[in-house]
C-alpha positions in Angstrom: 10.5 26.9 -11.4 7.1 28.0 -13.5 7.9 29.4 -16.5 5.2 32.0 -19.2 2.9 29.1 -21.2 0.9 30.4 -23.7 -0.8 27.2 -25.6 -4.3 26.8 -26.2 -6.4 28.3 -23.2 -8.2 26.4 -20.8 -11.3 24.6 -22.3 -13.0 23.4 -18.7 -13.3 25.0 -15.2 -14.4 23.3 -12.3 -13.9 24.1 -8.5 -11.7 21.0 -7.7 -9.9 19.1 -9.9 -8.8 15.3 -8.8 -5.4 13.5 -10.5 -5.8 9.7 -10.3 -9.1 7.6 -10.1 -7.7 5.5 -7.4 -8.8 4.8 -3.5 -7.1 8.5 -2.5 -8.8 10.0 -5.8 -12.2 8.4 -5.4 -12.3 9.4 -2.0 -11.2 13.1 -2.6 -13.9 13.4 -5.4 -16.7 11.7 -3.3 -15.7 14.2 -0.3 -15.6 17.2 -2.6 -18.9 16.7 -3.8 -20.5 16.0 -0.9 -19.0 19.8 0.3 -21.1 21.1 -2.8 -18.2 21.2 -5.2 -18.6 20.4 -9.4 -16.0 17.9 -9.5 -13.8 16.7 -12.7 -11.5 13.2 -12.3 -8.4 13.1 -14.2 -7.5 9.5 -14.8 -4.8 8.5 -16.3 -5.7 5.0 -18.0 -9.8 3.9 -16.6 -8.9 4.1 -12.9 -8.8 1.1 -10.2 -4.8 1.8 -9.9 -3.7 -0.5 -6.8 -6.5 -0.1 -4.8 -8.2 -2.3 -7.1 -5.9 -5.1 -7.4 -5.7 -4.5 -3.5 -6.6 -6.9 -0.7 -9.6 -4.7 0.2 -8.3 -4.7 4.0 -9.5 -1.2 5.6 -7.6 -0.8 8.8 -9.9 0.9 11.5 -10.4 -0.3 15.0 -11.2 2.4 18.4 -14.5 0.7 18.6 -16.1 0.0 15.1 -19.7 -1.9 15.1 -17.6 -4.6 13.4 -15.5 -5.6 15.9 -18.2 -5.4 18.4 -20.0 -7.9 16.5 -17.0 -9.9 16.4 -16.5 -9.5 20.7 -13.5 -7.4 20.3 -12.7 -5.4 22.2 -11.0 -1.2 21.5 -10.7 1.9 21.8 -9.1 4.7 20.2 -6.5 5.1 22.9 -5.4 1.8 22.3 -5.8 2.1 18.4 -3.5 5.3 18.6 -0.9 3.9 21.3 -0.3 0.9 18.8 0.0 3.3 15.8 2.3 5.5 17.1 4.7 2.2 17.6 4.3 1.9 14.1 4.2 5.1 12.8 7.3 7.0 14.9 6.5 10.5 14.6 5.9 9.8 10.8 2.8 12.4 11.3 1.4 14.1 14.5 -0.2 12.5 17.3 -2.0 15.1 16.6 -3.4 13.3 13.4 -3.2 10.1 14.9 -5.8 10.9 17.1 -7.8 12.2 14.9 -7.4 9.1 12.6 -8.2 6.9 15.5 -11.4 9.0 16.9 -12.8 9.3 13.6 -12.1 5.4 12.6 -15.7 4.1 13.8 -17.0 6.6 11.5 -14.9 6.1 8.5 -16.6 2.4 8.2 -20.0 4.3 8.2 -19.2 6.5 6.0 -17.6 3.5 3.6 -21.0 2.2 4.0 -22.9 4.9 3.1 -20.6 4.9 -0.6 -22.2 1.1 -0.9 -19.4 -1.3 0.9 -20.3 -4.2 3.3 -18.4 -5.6 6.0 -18.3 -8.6 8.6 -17.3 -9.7 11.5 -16.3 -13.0 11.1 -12.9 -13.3 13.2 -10.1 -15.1 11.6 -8.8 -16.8 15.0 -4.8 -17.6 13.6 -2.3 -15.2 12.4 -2.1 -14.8 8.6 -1.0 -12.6 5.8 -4.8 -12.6 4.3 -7.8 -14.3 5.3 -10.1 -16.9 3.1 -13.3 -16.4 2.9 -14.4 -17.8 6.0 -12.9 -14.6 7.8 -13.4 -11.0 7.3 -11.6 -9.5 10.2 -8.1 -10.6 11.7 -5.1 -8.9 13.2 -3.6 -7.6 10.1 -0.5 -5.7 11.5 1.9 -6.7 14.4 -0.7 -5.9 17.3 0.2 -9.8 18.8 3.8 -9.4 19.3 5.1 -8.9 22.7 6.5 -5.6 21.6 3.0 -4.3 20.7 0.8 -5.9 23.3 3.4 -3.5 25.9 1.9 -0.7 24.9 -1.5 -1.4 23.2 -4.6 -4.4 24.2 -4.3 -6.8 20.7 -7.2 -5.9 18.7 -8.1 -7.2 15.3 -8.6 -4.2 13.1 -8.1 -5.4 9.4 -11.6 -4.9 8.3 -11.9 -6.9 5.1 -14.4 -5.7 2.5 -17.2 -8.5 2.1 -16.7 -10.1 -1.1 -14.8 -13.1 -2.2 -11.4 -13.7 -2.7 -9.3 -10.2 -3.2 -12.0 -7.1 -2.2 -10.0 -4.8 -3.6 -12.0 -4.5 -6.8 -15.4 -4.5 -5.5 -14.0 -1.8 -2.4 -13.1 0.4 -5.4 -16.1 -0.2 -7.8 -18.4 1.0 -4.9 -16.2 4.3 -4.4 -16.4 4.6 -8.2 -20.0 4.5 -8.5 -20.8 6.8 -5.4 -18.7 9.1 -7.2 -20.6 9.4 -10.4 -23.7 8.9 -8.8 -22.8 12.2 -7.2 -22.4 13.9 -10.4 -18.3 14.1 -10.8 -17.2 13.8 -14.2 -14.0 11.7 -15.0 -12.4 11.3 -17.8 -10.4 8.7 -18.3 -6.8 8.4 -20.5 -6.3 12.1 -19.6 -2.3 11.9 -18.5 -1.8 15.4 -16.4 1.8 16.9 -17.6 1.8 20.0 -16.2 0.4 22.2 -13.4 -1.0 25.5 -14.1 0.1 28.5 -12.0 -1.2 31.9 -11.1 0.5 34.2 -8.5 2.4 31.3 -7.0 -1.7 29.5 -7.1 -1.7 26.2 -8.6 -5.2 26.9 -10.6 -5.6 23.8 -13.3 -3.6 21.4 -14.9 -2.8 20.6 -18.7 -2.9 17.2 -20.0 -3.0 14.9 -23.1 -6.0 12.9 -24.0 -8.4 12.0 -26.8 -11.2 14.6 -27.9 -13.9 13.6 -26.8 -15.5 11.5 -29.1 -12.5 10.3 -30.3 -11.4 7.7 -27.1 -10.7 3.9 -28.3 -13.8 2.7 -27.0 -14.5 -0.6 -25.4 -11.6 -2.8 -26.7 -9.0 -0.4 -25.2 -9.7 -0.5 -22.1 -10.1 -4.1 -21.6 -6.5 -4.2 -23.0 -5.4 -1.6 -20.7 -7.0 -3.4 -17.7 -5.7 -7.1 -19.5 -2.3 -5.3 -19.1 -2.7 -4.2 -15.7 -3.4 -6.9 -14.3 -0.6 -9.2 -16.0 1.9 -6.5 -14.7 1.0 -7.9 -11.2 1.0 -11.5 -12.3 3.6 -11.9 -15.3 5.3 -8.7 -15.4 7.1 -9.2 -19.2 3.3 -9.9 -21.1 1.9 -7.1 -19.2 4.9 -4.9 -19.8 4.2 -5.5 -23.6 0.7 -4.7 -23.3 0.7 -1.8 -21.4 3.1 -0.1 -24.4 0.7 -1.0 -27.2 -2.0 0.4 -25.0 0.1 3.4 -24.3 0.9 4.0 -28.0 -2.6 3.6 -29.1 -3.5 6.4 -26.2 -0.7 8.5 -27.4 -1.5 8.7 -31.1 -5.0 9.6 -30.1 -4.5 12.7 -27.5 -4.2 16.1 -27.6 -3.5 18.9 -25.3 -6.2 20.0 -22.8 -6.4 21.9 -19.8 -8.8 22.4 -17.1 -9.0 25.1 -14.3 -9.6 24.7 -10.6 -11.5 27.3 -8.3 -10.7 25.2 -4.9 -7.7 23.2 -6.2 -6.1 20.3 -7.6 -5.5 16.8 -5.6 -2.6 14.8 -6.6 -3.8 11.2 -6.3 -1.8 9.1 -8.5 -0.7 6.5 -6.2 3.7 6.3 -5.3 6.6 6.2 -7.6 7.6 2.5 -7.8 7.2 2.0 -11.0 9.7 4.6 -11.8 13.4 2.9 -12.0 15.2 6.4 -11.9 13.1 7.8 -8.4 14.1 4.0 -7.2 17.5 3.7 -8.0 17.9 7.0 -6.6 16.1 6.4 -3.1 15.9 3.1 -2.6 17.9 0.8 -4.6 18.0 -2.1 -2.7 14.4 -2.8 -3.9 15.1 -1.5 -7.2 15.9 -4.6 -9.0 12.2 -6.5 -6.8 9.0 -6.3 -8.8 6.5 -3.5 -7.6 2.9 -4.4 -7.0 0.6 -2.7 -9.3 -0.6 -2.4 -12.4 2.0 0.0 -13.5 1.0 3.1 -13.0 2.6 4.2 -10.1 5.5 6.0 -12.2 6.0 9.0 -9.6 3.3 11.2 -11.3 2.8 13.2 -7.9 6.6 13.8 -7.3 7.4 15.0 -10.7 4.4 17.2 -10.9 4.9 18.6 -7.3 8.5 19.5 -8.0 7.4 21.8 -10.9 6.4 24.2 -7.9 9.2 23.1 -5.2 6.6 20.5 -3.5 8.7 19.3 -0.6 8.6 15.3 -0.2 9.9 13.0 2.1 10.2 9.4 2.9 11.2 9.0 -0.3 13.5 5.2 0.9 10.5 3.9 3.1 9.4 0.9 1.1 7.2 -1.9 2.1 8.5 -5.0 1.0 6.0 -8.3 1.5 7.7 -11.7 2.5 5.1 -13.2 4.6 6.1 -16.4 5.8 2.5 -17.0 6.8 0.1 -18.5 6.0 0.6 -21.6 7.3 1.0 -20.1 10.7 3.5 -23.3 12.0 6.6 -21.1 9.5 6.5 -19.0 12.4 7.9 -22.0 14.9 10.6 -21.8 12.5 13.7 -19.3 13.0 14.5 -17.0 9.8 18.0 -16.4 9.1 20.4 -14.8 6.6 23.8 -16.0 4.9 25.5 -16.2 8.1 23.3 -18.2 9.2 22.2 -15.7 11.9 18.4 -14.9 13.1 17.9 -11.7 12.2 14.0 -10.8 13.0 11.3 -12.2 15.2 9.0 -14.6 12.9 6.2 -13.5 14.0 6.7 -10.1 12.7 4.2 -8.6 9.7 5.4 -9.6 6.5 6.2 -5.6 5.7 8.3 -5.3 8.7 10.1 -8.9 8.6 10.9 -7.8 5.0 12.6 -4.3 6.1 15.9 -5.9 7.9 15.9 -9.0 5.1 16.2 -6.4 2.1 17.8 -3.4 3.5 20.4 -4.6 6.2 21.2 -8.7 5.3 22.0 -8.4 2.1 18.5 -10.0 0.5 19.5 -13.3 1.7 17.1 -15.4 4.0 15.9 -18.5 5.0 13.3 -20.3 7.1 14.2 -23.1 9.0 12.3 -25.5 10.5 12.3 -29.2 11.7 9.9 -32.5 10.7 7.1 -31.7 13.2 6.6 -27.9 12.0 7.0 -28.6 8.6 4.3 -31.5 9.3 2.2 -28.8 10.7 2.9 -26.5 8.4 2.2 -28.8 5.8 -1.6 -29.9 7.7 -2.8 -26.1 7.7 -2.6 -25.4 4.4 -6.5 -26.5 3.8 -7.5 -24.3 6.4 -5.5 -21.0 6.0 -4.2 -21.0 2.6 -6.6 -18.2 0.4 -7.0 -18.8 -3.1 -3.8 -17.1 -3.7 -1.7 -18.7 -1.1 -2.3 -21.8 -3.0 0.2 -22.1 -5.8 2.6 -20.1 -3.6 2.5 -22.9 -1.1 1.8 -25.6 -3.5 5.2 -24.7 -4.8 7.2 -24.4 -1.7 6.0 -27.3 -0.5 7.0 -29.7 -4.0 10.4 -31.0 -4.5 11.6 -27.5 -6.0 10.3 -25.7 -3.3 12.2 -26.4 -0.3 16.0 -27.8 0.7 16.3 -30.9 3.0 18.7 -32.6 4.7 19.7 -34.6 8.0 21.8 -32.5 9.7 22.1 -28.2 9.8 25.3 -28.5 8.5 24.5 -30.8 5.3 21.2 -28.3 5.2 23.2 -25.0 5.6 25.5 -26.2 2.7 23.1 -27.0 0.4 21.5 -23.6 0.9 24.4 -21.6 0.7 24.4 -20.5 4.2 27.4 -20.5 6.6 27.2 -23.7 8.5 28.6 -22.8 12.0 26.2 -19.2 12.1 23.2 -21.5 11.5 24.5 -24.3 14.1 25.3 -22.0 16.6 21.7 -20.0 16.2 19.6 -23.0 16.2 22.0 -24.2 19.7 21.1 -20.3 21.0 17.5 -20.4 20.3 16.8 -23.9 21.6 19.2 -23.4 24.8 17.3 -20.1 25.7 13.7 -22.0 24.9 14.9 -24.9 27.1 16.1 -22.2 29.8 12.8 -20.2 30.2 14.1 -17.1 29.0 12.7 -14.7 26.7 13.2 -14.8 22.9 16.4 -12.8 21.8 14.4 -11.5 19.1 10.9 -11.0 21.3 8.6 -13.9 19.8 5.6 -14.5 22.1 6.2 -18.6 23.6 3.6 -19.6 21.8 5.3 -19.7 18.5 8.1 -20.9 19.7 9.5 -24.3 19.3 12.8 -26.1 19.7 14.2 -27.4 16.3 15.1 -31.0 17.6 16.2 -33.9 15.0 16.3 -33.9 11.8 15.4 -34.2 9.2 15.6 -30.2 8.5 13.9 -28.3 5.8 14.5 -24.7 4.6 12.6 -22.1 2.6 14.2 -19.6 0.6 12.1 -16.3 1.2 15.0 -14.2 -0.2 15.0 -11.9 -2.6 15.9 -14.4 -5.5 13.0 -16.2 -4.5 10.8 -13.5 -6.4 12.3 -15.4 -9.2 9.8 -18.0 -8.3 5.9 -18.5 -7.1 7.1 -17.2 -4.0 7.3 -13.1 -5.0 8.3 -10.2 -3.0 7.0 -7.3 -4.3 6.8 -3.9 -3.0 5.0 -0.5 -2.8 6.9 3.3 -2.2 5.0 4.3 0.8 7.2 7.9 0.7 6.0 11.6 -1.2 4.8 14.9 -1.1 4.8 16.5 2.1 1.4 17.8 3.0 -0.3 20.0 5.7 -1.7 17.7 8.1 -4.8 19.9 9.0 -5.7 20.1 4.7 -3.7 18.2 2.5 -2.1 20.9 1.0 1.4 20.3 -0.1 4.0 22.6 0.9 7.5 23.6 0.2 10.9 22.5 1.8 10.0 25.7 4.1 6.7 24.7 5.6 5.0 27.3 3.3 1.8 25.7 2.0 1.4 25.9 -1.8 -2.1 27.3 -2.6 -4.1 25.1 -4.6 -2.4 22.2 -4.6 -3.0 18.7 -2.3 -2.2 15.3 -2.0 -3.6 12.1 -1.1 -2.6 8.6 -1.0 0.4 7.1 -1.6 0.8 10.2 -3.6 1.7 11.7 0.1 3.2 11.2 3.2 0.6 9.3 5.7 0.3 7.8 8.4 1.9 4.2 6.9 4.9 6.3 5.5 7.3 4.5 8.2 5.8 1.3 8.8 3.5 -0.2 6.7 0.9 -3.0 8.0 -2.6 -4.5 5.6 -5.7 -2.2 5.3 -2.9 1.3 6.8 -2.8 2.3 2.7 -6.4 2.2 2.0 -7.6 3.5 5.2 -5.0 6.3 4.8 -6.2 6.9 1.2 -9.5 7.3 2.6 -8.9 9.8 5.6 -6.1 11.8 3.4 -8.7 11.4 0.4 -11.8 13.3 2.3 -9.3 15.8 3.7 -7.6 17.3 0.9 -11.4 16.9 -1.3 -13.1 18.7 1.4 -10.7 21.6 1.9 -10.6 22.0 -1.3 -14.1 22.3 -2.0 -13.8 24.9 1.0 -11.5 27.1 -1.0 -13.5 27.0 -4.3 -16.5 28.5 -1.7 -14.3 31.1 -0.3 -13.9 34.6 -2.3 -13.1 34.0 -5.5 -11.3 30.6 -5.0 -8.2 29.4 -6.0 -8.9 30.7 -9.9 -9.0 34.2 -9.3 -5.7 35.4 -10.6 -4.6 36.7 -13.6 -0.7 36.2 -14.7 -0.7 32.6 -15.8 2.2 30.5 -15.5 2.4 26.7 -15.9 5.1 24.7 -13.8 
């Protein structure tokens, strides 16, 4: 618990103080601000973090001017009936509602901070549109499972821009931000949280004087190394400790005070091998996706005043078999040979009983006409970073082949009786007009027929290759869901302290599908920045106490 602190006293006071530069912390300090609130951003390295490496895919449907423009049809009882599939009780309906009600307006007000979108309707299932499309069905709303309860609507809302939106979704956040007046300060690392009364009333952190930061040349090479941790993790690994050490040499301690409160908004803990072995080390030995950042920040900070989290396993894995869409006319199996999830699933949720229940080990089967197919889409639906992924698995290297399932199964290491005998049970149940064992709509299903066969590995090992499966922790603090305020193991809220993002546990803490994270890191964001701009208006604020501690 807190223990007496007595270094060098606090040098800045604002009424809320944001941790992380991110979607969630961009968010919060735009929200704050708005309320009225002098804002100060404590960034770690010059902010982005994964929301802007990010697809840029906001998911948001009940209605929005988007999807009218597109002829799709919603509502927010539809948009909460399909999230609470998803989500199972991971927050409130309660919330839910209120995230669907409010998800018209959330576009507007992402429009308002500068950011564009379009309703150009991707018309095939895909893991991420090209540029022709800006809004597609980015979750699992087209399975049979989903369309029971909910109408199929598109609802990944892509930020208009080219290729990956994520940067340009969070460079418009960033610059309403400033515009606005919030100060940030950038290679600030936050190390401790400063306590008053059981109030958490500022933070103390390491950073450069001012005057004294790198200047330009850093943070290219801190942004060079972020961005090789997502595409060649052993050059960007290298980097990121030069850039580290250069930061390091350079800091000194600060602290800065809080009248309303501090938001925690440093993204999840993947990053962090000890917080992964310890909660979910099936994935511990996978790649996350980021640029490195995400070291658990929020956890470790939280648990310096018993901050209660939870979640802590979910994980959201990406082995998308699509695009092209024909993989889906395949059957995925494991060692055994055995199906073991319907194809048509969203690459996060196909990725959950691959990883955590079959060992790592799958395949894709299909026969000469899908891979054919498969093969003719790829000018269509493969986005620019599809390509090499695709131009890999499709090359000599990338794929198995053979005549037979048996000669195919052996070559892949897979028992060949299980795969026999599942490709005999799903062709004799297509041929019989029953329903798929594993509940894939008919139209992506397909009979293997002759050979020859092909297989794709999209196990585990396969992240070994251009075909990666990397992962984000989609577990954290536990917050209050009417305010973002963490609380303890008890329920008791913990004055002056939120949490946002990935930081927290949201509404994609259970089941993860494109454009849940950011849109989460945009409601969760305004929420805690708002009430804590509230409490900085309210007698006194959070500051007004007088035995310091620090946690």
């Amino acid at each position: 618990m807190a223990h007496q602190h007595t270094t060098a006293p606090a040098d800045e006071t604002y009424d809320v103080i944001v941790v992380g530069f991110g979607g969630a912390g961009a968010c919060a300090a735009i929200a704050a601000a708005d309320a009225g609130a002098s804002v100060l951003v404590l960034e770690r390295s010059y902010g982005g973090g994964s929301t802007a490496h990010s697809g840029g895919v906001v998911y948001a449907g009940g209605g929005t001017d988007v999807q009218r423009s597109a002829g799709v049809s919603d509502s927010p009882e539809e948009m909460l009936a399909y999230l609470k599939q998803e989500s199972q009780g991971v927050v409130s309906d309660e919330t839910l509602r209120t995230f669907a009600e409010g998800s018209p307006k959330m576009i507007d007000w992402l429009r308002a901070q500068g950011l564009e979108f379009d309703g150009s309707l991707c018309d095939y299932k895909t893991s991420y549109p090209t540029n022709r499309h800006y809004l597609y069905y980015s979750g699992n709303e087209l399975t049979s499972a989903a369309a029971a309860v909910a109408r199929p609507a598109a609802r990944g809302h892509r930020v208009h821009a080219k290729n990956f939106t994520g940067a340009v979704f969070y460079a418009r956040l960033r610059e309403s931000a400033l515009r606005k007046g919030v100060t940030v300060r950038p290679l600030a690392d936050v190390r401790r949280l400063i306590v008053e009364d059981g109030t958490v009333v500022g933070v103390e952190f390491a950073a450069p004087d001012r005057g004294r930061e790198p200047g330009g040349w850093h943070e290219k090479l801190a942004k060079t190394a972020g961005k090789m941790m997502i595409y060649y993790r052993p050059v960007g690994s290298r980097l990121s400790r030069f850039s580290d050490s250069v930061q390091r040499r350079r800091s000194q301690v600060h602290r800065a005070r809080a009248r309303g409160g501090v938001v925690l908004a440093t993204g999840g803990f993947g990053f962090d091998k000890e917080l992964m072995t310890k909660h979910a080390p099936q994935y511990a030995g996978l790649n996350a996706l980021g640029p490195g950042g995400e070291n658990g920040s929020a956890v470790k900070l939280g648990a310096q005043v018993e901050a209660a989290t939870d979640r802590m396993d979910s994980i959201s894995g990406w082995r998308f078999i699509c695009p092209p869409s024909a993989f889906m006319e395949g059957i995925a199996v494991d060692g055994a040979g055995q199906r073991f999830a319907n194809e048509q699933l969203y690459g996060a949720t196909m990725t959950k009983p691959l990883v955590e229940e079959h060992g790592g080990r799958g395949f894709v089967i299909t026969d000469e006409a899908t891979w054919r197919k498969a093969r003719g889409q790829i000018r269509t639906q493969a986005a620019f970073f599809h390509k090499p992924q695709l131009a890999y698995v499709f090359s000599r290297f990338g794929h198995h082949k053979a005549n037979t399932l048996e000669k195919l199964a052996r070559s892949c290491g897979i028992d060949p009786a299980g795969l026999i005998r599942a490709a005999a049970d799903h062709d004799a149940a297509l041929a019989a007009g029953e329903p798929d064992a594993y509940g894939k709509n008919d139209e992506f299903r397909h009979s293997l027929g002759q050979g020859p066969y092909y297989a794709v590995n999209i196990g585990t090992d396969a992240s070994r290759t251009f075909y990666p499966l990397p992962y984000i922790t989609l577990g954290g603090l536990v917050v209050d869901e009417g305010t973002g305020a963490s609380v303890r193991e008890s329920g008791e809220v913990i004055p002056g302290l939120y949490a946002a993002g990935r930081a927290a546990v949201g509404i994609c803490s259970n089941s993860y599908v494109s454009g849940l994270s950011l849109a989460d890191a945009v409601f969760s964001g305004r929420r805690a920045g708002e009430h804590a701009a509230s409490a900085a208006r309210s007698e006194g604020g959070a500051g007004a106490h007088k035995k310091e501690t620090t946690g």
